[in-house]
C-alpha positions in Angstrom: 97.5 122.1 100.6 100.2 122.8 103.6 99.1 122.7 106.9 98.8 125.2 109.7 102.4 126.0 110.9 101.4 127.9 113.8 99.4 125.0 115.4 100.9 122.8 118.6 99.4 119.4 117.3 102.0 117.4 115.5 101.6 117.3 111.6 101.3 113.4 111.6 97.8 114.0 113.5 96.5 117.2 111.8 96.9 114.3 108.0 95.2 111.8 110.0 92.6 114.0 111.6 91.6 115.1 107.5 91.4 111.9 106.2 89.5 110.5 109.3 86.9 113.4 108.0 86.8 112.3 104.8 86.0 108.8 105.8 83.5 109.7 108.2 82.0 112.0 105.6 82.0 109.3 102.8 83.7 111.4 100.5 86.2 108.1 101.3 83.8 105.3 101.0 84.5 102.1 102.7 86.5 99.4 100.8 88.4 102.5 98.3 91.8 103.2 98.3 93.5 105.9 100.6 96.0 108.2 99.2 99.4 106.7 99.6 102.2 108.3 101.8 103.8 109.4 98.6 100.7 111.0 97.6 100.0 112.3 101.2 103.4 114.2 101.1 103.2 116.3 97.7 99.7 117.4 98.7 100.4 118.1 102.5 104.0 119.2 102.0 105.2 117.0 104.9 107.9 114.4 105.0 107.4 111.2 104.3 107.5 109.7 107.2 105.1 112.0 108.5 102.7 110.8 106.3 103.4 107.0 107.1 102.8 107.6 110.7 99.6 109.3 109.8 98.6 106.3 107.9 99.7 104.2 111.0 97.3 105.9 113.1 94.5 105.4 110.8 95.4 102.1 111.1 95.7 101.8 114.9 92.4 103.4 115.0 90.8 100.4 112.8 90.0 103.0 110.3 92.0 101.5 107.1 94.1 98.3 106.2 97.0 97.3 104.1 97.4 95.6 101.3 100.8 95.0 100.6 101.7 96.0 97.2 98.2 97.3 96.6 98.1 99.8 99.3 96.1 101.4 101.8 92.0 100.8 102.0 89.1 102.0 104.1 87.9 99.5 106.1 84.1 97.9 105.0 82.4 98.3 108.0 83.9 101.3 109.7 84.2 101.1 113.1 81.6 103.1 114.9 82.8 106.5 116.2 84.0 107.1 119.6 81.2 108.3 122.1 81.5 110.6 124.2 80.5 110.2 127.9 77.9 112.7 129.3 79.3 116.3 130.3 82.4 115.8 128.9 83.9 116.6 125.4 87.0 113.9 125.6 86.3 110.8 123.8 86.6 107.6 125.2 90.0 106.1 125.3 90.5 102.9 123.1 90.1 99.6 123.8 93.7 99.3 123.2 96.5 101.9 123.9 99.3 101.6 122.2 102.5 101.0 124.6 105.4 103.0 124.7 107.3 99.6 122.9 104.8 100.2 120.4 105.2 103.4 119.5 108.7 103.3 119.7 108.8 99.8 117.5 106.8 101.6 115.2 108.9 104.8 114.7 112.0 102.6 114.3 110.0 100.9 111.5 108.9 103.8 110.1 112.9 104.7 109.4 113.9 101.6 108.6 111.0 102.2 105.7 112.3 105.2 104.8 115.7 104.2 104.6 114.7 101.0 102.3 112.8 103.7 100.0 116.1 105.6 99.4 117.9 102.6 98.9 115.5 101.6 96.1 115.6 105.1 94.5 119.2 104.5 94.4 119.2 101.1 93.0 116.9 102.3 90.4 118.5 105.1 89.8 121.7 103.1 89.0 120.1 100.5 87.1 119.0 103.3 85.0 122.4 104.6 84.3 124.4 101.2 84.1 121.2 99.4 82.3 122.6 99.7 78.2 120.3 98.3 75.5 120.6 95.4 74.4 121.7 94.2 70.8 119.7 92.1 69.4 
């Protein structure tokens, strides 16, 4: 599935916004796994990092947790939707909005990430060709 290319909200939102439907659908039920960012970029066609920031905002929003090593889960009980207030079709802001530190704090991480899964495919990639049987 790619997303709409012609559309002005960024790509990281338009992955979140999906998976924020299948939660509140239940077609992702509370306490099971969300795709990983890995999985999230071969069905969306998005850069990685796209997909961890979309995963970020999930988790901003209270939505899902990590589990290091384990990955990324729905959260058991959601959080209730945001309401809207009467005659208007914004939702309320959050309790907490994040800062500009944050957000910048958080992109950095974000490449710092990325940058630690290249090193690993390398690593592994060179163990792979270095790594000779051994005799027994």
């Amino acid at each position: 599935m790619s997303l709409p290319r012609d559309s002005h909200t960024p790509p990281y939102r338009l992955v979140a916004d999906e998976i924020r439907k299948q939660i509140r659908s239940g077609r992702i039920k509370p306490g099971e796994r969300v795709p990983s960012s890995r999985d999230l970029e071969a069905e969306y066609e998005i850069a990685n990092m796209t997909a961890r920031s979309a995963l970020r905002l999930l988790r901003d929003e209270g939505l899902i947790y990590s589990t290091p090593g384990r990955g990324n889960f729905v959260c058991d009980p959601l959080p209730p939707e945001p309401s809207t207030t009467a005659g208007t079709s914004k939702p309320e802001p959050a309790d907490h909005m994040p800062t500009p530190e944050y957000e910048e704090l958080s992109q950095r991480l974000d490449a710092v990430n990325a940058r630690l899964d290249n090193l690993l495919e390398v690593f592994q990639q060179l163990a792979g060709i270095t790594e000779k049987p051994k005799k027994k």
